[in-house]
C-alpha positions as CSV (number, residue, x, y, z in Angstrom):
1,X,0.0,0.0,0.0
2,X,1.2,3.1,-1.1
3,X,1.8,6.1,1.5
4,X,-0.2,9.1,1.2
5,X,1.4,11.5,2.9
6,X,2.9,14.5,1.7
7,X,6.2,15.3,1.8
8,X,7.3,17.9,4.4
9,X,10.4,20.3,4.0
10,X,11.6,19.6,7.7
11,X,13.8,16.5,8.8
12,X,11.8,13.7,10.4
13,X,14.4,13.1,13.6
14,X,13.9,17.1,14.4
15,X,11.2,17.2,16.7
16,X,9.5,20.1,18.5
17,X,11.1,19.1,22.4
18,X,11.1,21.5,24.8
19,X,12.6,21.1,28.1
20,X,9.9,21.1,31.1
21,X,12.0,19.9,34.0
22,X,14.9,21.1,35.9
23,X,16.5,17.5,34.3
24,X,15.5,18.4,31.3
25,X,17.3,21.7,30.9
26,X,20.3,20.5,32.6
27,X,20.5,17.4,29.7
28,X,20.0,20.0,27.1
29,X,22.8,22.5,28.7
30,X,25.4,19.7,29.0
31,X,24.4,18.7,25.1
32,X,24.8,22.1,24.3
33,X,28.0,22.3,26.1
34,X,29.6,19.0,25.2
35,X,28.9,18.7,21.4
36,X,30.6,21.6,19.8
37,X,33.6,21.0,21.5
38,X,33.5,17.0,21.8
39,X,37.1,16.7,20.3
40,X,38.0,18.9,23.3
41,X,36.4,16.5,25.6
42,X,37.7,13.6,24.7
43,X,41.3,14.8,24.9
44,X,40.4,16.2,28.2
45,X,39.5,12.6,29.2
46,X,42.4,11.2,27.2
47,X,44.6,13.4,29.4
48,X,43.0,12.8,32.8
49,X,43.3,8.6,32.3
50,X,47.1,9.3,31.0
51,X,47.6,11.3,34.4
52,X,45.6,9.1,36.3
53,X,48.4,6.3,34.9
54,X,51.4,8.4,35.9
55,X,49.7,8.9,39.6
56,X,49.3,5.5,40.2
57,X,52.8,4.0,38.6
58,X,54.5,4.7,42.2
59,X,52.0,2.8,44.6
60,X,51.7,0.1,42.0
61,X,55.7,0.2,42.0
62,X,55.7,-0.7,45.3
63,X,53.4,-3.5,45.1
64,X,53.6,-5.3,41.9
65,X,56.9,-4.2,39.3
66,X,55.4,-6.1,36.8
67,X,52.4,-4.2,36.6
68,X,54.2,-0.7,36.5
69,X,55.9,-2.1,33.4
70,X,52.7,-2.8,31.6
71,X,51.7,0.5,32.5
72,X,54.4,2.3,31.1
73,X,54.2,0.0,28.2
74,X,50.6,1.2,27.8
75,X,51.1,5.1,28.0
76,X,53.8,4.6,25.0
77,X,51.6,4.3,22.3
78,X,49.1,7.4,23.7
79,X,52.2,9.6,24.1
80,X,53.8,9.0,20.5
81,X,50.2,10.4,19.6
82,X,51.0,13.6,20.7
């Protein structure tokens, strides 16, 4: 069966949401936020795990050697990124 309906100008995912709730507007402030600068964000988070790596190495030196090997082994490749 055929469809009927005319064609419309505007996209079919855009809808006509508006936020009601205090959740609401705080989901549509991070969106706005987060997606223009996403590339941003994720080097941000890249940055904070590489760090988070480097703060740990001496505690996990003291315990396990082996493990602070694989570590460092594991920042290599994120630093020859940069």
């Amino acid at each position: 069966m055929p469809d009927d309906t005319p064609p419309t100008d505007t996209d079919p995912t855009e809808g006509s949401w508006e936020p009601r709730s205090r959740g609401d507007r705080v989901a549509a402030a991070v969106h706005r936020t987060l997606v223009p600068h996403w590339r941003a964000v994720l080097v941000l988070l890249a940055a904070l795990l590489l760090l988070g790596q480097f703060l740990v190495l001496p505690l996990l030196f003291a315990r396990a050697p082996v493990l602070t090997v694989l570590v460092v082994v594991s920042v290599v490749p994120a630093l020859l990124v940069f």
